[in-house]
N, CA, C and O atoms as a DFTB+ gen file, in Angstrom:
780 C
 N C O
     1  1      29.150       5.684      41.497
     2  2      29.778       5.064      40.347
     3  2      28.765       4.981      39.201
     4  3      27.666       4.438      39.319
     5  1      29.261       5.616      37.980
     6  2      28.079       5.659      36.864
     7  2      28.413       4.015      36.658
     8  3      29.426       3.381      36.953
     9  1      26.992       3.535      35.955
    10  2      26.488       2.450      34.992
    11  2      26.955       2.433      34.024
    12  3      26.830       3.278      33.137
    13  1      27.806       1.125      34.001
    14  2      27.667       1.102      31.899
    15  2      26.561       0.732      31.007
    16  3      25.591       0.072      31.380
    17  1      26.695       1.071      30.101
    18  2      25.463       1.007      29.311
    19  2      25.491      -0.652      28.523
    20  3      26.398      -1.137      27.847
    21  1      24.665      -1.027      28.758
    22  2      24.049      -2.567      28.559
    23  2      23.732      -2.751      27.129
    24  3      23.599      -3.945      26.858
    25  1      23.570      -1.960      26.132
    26  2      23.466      -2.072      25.258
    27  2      24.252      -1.044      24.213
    28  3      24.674      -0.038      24.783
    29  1      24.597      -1.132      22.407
    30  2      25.654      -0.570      21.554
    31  2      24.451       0.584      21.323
    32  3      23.280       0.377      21.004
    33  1      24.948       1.536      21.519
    34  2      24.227       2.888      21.182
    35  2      23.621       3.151      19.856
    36  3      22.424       3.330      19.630
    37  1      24.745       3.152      18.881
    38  2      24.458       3.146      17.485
    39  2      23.563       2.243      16.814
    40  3      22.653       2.560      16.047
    41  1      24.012       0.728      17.288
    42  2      22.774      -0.281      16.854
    43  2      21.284      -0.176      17.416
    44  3      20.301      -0.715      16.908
    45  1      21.311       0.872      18.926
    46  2      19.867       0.872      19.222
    47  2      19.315       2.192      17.918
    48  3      18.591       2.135      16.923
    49  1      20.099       3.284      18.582
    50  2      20.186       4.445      17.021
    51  2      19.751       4.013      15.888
    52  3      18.791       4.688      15.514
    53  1      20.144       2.855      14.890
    54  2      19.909       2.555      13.948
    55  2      18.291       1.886      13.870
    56  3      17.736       2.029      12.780
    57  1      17.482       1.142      14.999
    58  2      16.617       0.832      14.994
    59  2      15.604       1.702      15.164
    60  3      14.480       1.625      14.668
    61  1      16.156       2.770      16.082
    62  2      15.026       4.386      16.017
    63  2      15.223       4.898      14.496
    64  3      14.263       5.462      13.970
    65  1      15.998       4.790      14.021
    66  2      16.040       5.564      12.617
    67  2      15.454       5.017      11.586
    68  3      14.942       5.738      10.730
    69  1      15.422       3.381      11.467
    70  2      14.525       2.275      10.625
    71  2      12.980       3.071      11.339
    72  3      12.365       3.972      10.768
    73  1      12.620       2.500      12.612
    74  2      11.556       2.894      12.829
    75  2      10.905       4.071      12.560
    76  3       9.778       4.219      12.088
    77  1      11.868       5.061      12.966
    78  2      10.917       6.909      12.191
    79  2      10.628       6.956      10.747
    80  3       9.686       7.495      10.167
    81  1      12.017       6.017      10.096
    82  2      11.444       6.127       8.948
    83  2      10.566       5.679       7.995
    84  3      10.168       6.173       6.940
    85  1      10.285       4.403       8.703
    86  2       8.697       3.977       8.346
    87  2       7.365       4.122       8.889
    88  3       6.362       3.541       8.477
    89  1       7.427       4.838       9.721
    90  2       6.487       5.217      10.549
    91  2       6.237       6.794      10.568
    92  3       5.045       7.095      10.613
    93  1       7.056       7.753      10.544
    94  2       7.415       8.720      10.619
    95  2       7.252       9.385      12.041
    96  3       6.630       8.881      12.977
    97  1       7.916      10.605      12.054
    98  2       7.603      10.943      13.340
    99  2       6.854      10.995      14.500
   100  3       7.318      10.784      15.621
   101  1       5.174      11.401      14.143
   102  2       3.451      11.922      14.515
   103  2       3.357      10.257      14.687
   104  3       2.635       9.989      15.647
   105  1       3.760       9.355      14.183
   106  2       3.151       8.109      14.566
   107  2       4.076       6.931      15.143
   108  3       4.116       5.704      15.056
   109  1       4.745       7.877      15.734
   110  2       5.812       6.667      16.602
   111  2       5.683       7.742      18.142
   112  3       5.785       8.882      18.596
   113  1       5.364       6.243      18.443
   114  2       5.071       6.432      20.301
   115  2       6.264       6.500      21.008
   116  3       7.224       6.016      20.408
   117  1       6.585       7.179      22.630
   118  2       7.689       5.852      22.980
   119  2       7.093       5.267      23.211
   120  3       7.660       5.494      24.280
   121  1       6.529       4.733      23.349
   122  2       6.738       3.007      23.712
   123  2       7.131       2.467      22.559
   124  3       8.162       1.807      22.682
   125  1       6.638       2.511      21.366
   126  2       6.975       1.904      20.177
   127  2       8.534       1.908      19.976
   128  3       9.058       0.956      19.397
   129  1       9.178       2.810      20.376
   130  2      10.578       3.513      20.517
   131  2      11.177       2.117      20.991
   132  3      11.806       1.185      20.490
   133  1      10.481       2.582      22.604
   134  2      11.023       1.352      23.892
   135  2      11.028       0.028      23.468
   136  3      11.902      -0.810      23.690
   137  1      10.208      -0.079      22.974
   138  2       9.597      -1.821      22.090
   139  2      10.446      -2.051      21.074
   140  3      10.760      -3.241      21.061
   141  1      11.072      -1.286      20.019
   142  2      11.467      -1.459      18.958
   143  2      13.177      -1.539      19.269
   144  3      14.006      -2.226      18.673
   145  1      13.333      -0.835      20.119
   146  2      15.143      -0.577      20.011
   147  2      15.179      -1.095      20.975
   148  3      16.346      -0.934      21.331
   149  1      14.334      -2.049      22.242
   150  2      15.055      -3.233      22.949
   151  2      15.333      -2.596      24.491
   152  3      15.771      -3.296      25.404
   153  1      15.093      -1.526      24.604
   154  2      16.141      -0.760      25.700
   155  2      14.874      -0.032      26.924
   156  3      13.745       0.096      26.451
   157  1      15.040       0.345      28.182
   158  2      14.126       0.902      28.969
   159  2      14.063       2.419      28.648
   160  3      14.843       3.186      28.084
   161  1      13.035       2.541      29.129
   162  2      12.288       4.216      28.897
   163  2      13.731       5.231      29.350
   164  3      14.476       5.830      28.575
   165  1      13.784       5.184      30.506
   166  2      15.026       5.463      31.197
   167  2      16.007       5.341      30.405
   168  3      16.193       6.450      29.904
   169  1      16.699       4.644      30.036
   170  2      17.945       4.692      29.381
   171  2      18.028       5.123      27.772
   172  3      18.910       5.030      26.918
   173  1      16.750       5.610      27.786
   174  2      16.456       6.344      25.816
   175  2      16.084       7.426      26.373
   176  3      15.942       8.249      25.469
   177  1      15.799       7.972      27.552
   178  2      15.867       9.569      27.951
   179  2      17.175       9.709      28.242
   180  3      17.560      10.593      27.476
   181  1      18.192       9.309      28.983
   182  2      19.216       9.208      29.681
   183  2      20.819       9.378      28.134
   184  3      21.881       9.927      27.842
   185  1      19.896       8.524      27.754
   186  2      21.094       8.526      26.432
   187  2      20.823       9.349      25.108
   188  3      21.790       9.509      24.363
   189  1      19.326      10.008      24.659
   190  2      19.387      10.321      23.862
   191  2      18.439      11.375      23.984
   192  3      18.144      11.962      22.944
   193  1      17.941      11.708      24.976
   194  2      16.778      12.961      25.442
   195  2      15.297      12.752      25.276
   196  3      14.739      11.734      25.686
   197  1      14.700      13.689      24.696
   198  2      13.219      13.987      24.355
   199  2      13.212      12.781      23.006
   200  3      14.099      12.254      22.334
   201  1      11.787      12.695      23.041
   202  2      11.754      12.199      20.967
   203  2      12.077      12.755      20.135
   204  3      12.818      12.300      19.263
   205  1      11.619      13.898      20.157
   206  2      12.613      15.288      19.234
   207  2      13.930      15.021      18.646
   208  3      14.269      14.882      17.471
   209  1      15.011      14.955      20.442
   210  2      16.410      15.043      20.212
   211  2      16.641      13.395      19.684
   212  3      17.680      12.993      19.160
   213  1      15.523      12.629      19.931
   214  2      16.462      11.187      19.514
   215  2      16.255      11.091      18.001
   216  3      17.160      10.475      17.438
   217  1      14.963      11.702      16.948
   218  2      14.784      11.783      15.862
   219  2      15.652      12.116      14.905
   220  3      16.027      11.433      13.952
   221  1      16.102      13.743      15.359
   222  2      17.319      14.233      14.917
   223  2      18.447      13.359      14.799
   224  3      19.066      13.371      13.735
   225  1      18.714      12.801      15.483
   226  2      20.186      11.969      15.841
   227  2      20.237      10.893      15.084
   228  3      21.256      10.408      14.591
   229  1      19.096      10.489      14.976
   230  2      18.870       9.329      14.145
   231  2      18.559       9.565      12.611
   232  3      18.753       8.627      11.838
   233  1      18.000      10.990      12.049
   234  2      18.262      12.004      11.309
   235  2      19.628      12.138      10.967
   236  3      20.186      11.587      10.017
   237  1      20.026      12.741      11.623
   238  2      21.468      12.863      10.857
   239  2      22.319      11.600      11.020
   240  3      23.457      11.769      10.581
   241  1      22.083      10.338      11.544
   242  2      22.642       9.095      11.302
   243  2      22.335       8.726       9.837
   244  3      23.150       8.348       8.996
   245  1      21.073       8.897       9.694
   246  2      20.096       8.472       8.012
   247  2      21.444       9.390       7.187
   248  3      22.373       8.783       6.654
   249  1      21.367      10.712       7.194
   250  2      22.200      11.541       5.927
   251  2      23.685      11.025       6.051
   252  3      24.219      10.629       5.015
   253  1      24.489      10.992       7.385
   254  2      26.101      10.204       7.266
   255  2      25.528       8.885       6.265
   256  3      25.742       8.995       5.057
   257  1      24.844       7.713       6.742
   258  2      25.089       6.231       6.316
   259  2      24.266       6.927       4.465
   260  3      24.806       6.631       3.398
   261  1      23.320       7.573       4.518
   262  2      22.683       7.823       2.642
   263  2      24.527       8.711       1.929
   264  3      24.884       8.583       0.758
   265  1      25.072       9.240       2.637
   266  2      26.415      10.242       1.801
   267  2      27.105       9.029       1.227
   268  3      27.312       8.937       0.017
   269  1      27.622       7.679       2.481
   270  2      28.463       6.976       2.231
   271  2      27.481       5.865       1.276
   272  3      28.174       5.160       0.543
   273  1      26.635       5.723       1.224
   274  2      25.666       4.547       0.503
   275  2      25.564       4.949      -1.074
   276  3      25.219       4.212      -1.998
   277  1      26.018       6.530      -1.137
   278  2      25.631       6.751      -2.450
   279  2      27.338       7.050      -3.066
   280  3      27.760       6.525      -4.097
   281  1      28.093       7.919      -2.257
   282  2      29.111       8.532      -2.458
   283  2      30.467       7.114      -3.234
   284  3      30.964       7.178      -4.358
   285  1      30.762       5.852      -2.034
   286  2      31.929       4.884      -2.235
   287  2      31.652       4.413      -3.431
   288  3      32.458       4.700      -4.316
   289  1      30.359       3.502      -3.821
   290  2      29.987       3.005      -4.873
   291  2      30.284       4.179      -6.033
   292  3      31.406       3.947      -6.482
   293  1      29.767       5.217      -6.611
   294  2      29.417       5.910      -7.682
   295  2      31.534       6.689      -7.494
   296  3      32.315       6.905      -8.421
   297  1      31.676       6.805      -6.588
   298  2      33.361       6.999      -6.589
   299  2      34.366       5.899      -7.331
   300  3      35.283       6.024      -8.143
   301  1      33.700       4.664      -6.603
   302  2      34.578       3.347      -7.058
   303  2      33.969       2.919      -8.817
   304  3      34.572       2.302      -9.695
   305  1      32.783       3.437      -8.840
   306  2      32.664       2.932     -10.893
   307  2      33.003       4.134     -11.551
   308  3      32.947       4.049     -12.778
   309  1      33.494       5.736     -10.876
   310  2      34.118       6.466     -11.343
   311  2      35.228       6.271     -11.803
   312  3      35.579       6.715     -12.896
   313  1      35.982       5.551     -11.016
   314  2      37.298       4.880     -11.023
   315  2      37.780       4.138     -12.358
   316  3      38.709       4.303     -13.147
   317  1      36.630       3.175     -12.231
   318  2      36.870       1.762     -13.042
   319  2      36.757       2.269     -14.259
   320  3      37.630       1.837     -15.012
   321  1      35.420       3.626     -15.141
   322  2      34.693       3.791     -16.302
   323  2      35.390       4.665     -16.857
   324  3      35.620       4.690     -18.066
   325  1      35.996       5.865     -15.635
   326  2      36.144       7.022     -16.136
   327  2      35.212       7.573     -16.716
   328  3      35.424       8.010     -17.848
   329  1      33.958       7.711     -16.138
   330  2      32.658       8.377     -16.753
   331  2      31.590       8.631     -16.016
   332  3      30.779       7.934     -15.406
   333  1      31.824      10.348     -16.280
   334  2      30.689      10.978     -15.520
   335  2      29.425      10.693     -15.913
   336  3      28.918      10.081     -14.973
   337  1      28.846      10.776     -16.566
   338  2      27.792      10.069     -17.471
   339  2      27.267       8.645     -16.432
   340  3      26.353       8.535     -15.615
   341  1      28.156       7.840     -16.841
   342  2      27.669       6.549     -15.880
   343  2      27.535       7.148     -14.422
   344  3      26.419       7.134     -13.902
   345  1      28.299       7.519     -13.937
   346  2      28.483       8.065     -12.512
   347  2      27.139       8.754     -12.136
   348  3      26.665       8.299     -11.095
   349  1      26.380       9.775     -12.748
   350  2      25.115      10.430     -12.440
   351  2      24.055       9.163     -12.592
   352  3      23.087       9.073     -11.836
   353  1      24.345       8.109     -13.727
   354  2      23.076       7.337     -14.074
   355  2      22.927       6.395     -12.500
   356  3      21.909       6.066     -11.891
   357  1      24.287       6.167     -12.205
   358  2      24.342       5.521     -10.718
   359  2      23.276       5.602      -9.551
   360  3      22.479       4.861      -8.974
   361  1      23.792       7.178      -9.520
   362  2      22.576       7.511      -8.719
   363  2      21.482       7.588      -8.563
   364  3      20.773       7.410      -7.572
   365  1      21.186       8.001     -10.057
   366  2      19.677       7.886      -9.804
   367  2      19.184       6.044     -10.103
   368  3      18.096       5.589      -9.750
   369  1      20.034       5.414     -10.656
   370  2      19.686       3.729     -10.626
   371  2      19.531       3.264      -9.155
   372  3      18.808       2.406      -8.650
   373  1      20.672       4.321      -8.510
   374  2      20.590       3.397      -6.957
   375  2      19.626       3.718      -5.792
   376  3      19.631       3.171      -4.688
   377  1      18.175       5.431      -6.544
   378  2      17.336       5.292      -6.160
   379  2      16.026       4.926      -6.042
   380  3      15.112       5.032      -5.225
   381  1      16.297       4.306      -7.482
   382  2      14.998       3.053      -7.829
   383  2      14.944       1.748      -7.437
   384  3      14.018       1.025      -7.805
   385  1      16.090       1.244      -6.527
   386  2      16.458      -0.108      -6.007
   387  2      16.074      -0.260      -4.942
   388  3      16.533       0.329      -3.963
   389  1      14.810      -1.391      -4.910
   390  2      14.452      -1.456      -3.575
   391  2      14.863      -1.998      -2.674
   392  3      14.925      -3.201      -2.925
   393  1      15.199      -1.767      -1.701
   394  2      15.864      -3.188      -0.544
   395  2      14.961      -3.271       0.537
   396  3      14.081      -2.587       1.062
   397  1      15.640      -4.622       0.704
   398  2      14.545      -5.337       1.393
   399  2      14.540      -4.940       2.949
   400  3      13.514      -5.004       3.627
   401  1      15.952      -4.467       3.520
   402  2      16.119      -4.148       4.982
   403  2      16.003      -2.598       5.751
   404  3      16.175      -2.026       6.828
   405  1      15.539      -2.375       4.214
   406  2      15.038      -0.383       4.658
   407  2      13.719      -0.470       3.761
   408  3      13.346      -1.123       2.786
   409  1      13.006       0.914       4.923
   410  2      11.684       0.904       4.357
   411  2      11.980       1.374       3.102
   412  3      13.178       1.561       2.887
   413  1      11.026       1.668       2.010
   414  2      11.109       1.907       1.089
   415  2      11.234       3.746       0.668
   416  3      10.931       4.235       1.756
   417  1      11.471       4.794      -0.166
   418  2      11.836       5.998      -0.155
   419  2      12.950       6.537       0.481
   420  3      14.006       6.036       0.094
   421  1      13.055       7.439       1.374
   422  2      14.008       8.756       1.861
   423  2      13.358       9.233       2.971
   424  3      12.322       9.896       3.031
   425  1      14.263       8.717       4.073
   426  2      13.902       9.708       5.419
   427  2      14.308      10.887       5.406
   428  3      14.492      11.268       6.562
   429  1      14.483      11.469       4.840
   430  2      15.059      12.843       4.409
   431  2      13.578      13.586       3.433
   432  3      13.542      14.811       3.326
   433  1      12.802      12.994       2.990
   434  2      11.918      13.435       2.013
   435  2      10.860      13.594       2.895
   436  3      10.069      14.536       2.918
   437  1      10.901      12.071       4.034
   438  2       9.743      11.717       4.510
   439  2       9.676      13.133       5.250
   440  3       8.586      13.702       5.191
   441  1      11.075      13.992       6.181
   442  2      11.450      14.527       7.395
   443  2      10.796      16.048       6.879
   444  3       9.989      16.765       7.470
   445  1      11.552      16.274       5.373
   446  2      11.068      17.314       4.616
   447  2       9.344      17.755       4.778
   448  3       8.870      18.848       5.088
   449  1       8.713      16.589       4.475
   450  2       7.117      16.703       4.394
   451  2       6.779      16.811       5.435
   452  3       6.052      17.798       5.548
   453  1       6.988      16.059       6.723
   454  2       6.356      15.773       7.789
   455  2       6.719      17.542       8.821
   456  3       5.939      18.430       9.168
   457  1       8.095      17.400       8.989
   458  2       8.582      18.095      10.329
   459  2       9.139      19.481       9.590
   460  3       9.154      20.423      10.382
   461  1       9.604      19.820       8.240
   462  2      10.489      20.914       8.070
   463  2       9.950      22.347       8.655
   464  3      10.606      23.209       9.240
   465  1       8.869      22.342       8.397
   466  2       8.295      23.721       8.713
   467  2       7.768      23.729       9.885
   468  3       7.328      24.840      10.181
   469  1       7.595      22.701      10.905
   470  2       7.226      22.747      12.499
   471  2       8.772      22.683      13.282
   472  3       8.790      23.078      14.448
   473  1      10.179      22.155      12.618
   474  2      10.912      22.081      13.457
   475  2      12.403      22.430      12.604
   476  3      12.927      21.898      11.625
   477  1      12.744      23.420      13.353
   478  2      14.177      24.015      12.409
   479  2      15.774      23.454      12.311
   480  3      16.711      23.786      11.586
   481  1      15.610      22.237      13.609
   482  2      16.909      21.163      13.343
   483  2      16.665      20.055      12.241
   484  3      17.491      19.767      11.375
   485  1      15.657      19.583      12.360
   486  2      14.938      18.893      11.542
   487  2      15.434      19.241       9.718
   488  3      16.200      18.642       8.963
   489  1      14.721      20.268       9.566
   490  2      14.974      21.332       8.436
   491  2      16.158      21.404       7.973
   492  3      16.457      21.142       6.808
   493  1      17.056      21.825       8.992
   494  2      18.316      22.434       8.480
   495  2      19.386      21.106       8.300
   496  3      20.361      21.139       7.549
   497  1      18.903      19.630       9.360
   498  2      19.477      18.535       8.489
   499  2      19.216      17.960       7.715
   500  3      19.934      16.983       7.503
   501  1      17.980      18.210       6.770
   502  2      17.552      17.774       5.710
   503  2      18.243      18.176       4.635
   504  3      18.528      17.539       3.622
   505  1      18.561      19.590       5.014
   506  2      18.962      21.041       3.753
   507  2      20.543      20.767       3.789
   508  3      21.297      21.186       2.911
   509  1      20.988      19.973       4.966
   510  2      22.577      19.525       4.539
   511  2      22.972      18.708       3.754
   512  3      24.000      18.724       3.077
   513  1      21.624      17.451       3.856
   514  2      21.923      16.069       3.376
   515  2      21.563      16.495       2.438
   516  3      22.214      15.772       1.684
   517  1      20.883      17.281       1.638
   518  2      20.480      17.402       0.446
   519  2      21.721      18.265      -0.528
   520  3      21.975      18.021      -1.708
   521  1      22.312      19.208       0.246
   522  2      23.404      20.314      -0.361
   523  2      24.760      19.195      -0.820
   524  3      25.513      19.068      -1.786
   525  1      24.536      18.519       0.494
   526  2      26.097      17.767       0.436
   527  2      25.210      16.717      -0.279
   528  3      24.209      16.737       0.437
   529  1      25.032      16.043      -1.006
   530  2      24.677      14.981      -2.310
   531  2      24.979      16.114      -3.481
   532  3      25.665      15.850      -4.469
   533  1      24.325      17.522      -3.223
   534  2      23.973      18.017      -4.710
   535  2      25.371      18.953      -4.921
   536  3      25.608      19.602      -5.940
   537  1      26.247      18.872      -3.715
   538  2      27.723      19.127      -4.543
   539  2      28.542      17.812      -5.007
   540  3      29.561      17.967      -5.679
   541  1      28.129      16.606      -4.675
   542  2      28.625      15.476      -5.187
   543  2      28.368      15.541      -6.536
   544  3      29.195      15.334      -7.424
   545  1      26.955      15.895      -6.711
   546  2      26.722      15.641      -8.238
   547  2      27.295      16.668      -8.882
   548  3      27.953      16.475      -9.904
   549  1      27.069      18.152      -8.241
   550  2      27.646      19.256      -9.190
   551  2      30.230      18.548      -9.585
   552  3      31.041      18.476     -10.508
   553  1      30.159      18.345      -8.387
   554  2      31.704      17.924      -8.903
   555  2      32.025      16.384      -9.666
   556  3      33.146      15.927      -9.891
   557  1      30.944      15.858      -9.928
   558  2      30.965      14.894     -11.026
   559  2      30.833      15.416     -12.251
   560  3      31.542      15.167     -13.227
   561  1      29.345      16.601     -12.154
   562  2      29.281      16.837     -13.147
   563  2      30.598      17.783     -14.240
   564  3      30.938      17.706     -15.421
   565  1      30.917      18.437     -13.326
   566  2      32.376      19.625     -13.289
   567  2      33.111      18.972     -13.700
   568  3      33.758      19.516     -14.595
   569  1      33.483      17.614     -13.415
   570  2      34.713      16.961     -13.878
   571  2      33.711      16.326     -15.451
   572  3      34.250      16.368     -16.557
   573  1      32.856      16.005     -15.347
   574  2      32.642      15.583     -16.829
   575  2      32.762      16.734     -17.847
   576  3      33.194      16.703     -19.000
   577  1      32.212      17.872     -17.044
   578  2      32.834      18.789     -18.545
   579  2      34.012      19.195     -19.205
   580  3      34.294      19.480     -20.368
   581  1      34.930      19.112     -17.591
   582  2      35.776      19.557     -17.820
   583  2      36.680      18.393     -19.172
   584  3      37.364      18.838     -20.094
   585  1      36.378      16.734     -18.875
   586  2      37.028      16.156     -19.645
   587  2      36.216      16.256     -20.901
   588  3      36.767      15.593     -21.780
   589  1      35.235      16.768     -21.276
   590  2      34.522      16.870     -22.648
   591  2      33.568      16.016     -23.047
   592  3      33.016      15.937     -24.144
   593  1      33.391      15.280     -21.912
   594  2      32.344      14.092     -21.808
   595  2      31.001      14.856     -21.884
   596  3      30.097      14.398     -22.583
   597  1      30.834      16.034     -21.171
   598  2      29.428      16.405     -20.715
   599  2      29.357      18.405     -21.287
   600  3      30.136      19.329     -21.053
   601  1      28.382      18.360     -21.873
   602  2      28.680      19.732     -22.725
   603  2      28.657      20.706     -21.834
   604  3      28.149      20.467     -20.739
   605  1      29.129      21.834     -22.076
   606  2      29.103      22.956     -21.364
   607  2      27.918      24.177     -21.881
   608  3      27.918      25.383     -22.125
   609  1      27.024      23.128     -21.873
   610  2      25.887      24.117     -22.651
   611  2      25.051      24.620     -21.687
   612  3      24.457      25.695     -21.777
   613  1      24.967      23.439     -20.265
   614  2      23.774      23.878     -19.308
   615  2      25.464      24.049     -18.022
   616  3      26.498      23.397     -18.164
   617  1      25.219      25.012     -16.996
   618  2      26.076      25.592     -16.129
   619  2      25.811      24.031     -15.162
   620  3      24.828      23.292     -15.104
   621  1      27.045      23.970     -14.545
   622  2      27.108      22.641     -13.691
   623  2      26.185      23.062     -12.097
   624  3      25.760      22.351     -11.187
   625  1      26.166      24.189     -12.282
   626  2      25.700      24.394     -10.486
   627  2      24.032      23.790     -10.786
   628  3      23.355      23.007     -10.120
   629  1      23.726      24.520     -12.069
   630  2      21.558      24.337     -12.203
   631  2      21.898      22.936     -12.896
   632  3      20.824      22.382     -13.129
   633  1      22.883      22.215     -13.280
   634  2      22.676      20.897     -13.511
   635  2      22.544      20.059     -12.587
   636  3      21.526      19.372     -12.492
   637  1      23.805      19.955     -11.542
   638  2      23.527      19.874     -10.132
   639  2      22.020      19.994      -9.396
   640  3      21.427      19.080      -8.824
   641  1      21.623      21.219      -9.551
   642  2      20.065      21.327      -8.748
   643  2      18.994      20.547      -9.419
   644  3      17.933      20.285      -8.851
   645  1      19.306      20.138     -10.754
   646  2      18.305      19.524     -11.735
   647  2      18.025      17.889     -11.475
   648  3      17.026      17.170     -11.478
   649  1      19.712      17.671     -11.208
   650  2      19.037      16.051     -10.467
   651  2      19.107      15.704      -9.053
   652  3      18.679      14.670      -8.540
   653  1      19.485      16.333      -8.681
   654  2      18.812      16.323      -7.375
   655  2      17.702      16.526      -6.516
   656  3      17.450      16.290      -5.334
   657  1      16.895      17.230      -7.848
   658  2      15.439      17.359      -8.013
   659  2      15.279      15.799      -8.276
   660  3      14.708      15.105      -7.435
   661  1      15.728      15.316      -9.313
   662  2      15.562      14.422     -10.112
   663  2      15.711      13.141      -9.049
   664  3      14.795      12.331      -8.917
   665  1      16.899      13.051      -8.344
   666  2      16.752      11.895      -7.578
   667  2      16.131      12.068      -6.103
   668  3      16.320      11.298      -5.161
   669  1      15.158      13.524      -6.097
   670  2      14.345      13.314      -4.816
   671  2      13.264      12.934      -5.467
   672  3      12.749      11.976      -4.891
   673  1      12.631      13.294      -6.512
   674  2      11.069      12.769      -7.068
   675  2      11.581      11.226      -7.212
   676  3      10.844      10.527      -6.517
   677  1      12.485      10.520      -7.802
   678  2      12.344       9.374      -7.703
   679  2      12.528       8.559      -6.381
   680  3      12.227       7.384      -6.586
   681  1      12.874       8.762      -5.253
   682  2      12.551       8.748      -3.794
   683  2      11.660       8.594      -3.385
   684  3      11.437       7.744      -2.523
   685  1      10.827       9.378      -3.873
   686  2       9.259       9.231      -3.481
   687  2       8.332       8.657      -4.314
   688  3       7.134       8.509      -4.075
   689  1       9.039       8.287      -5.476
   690  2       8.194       7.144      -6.267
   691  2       8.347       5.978      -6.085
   692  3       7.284       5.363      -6.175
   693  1       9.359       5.262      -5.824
   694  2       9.738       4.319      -5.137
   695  2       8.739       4.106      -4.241
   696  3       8.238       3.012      -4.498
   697  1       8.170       4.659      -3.247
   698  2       7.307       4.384      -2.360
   699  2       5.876       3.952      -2.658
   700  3       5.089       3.468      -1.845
   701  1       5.715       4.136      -3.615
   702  2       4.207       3.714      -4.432
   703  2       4.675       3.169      -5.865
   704  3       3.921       2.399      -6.460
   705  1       5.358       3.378      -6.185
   706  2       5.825       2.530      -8.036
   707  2       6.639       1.589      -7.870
   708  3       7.826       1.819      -7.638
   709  1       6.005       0.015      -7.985
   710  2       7.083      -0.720      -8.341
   711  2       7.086      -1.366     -10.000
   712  3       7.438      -2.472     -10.409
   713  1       6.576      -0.252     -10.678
   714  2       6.944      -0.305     -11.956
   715  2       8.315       0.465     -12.376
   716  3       8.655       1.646     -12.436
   717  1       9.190      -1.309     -12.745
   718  2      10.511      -0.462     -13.176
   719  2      10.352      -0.206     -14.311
   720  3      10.850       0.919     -14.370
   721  1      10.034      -0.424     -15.217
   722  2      10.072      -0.172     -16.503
   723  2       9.822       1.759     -16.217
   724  3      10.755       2.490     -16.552
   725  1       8.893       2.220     -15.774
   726  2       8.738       3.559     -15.761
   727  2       9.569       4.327     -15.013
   728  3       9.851       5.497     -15.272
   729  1      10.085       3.506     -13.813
   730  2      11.297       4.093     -13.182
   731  2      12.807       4.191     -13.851
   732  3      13.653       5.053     -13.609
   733  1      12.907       3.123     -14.716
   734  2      14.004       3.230     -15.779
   735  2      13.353       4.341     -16.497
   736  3      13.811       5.482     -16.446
   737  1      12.331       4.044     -17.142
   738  2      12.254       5.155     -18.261
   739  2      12.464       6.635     -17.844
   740  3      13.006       7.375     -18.665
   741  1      11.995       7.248     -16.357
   742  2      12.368       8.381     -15.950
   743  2      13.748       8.521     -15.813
   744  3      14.227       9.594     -16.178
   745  1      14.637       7.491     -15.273
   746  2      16.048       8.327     -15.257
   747  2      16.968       8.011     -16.919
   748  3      18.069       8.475     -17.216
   749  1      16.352       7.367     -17.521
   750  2      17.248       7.692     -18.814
   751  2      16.337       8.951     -19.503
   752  3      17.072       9.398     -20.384
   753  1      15.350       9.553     -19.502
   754  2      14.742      10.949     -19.780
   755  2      15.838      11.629     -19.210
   756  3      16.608      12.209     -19.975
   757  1      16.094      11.662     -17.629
   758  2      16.948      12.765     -17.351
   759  2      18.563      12.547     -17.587
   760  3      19.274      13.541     -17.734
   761  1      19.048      11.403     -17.615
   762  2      19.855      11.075     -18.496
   763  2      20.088      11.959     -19.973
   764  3      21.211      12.448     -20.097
   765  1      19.327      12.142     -20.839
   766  2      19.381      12.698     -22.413
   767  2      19.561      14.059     -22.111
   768  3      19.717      14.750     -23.118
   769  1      19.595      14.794     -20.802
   770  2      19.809      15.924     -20.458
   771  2      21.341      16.306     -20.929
   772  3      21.794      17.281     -21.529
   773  1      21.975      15.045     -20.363
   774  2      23.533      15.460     -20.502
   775  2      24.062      15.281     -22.100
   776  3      25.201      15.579     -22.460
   777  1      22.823      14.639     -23.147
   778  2      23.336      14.368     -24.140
   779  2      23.859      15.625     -25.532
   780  3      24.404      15.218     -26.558
């Protein structure tokens, strides 16, 4: 007769994924694993494999909960403004905001630097979470031109790639700048892009 499992999968998940991402990969032990998410050695091989396979998982947990963290909000003041304009400033406002219950930056930036070029799942869920944000922005931006809000002077696809550049460098400033004044001042610079 199998065992049920004694503890919520996802909530241990979510504590491996806090933990890699402040720690990053090269410096999280298991034990630190075992210690941190509450659970025996055994039952974090049993349920989620190697460190590798539990990184990933907790990897692509980070890009689902960052799609919906960025996507409902900047959808719902789409709603209210009717403005693409505000809608891009969103994003990049909502990556200069620090909170207090996540480490600070992008496990996705951190995953980029650390693992992309030693590990190709790694990589290729970075290169999703990043595609799927930067067609969010390209079909915001698409709809702003299309209503005449946003000129059709620069092509929406390299506008698209432009802040998404734009809101990965501020990702990683966040992690060392808690000067807002300069963090405002960078996203209304890329802001005047659309002007």
């Amino acid at each position: 007769m199998a065992r049920t499992k004694e503890f919520d999968e996802d909530a241990v998940l979510l504590k491996a994924m806090l933990l890699f991402w402040d720690q990053g990969y090269e410096k999280t032990s298991m034990q630190d694993l075992v210690t941190h998410m509450g659970i025996h050695k055994g039952s974090l091989y049993d349920t989620f494999g190697d460190k590798q396979a539990l990184y990933n998982r907790a990897l692509k947990r980070y890009v689902e909960l960052f799609e919906q963290s960025v996507k409902r909000p900047v959808k719902s003041r789409m709603a209210e403004t009717h403005s693409a304009k505000e809608a891009i400033r969103m994003i990049l406002e909502m990556a200069i905001q620090k909170q207090e219950e996540v480490p600070s930056g992008c496990f996705m930036v951190n995953t980029a630097v650390e693992l992309a070029k030693q590990d190709a799942v790694s990589r290729d869920l970075v290169q999703l979470g990043w595609d799927t944000i930067e067609q969010f922005i390209h079909d915001i931006i698409a709809e702003g031109q299309q209503s005449g809000e946003i000129s059709r002077e620069h092509n929406a696809r390299w506008l698209s790639h432009f802040y998404n550049n734009a809101l990965t460098g501020l990702r990683v400033m966040i992690k060392t700048s808690s000067d807002n004044a300069k963090l405002t001042s960078i996203v209304d610079i890329n802001m005047s892009v659309l002007d």
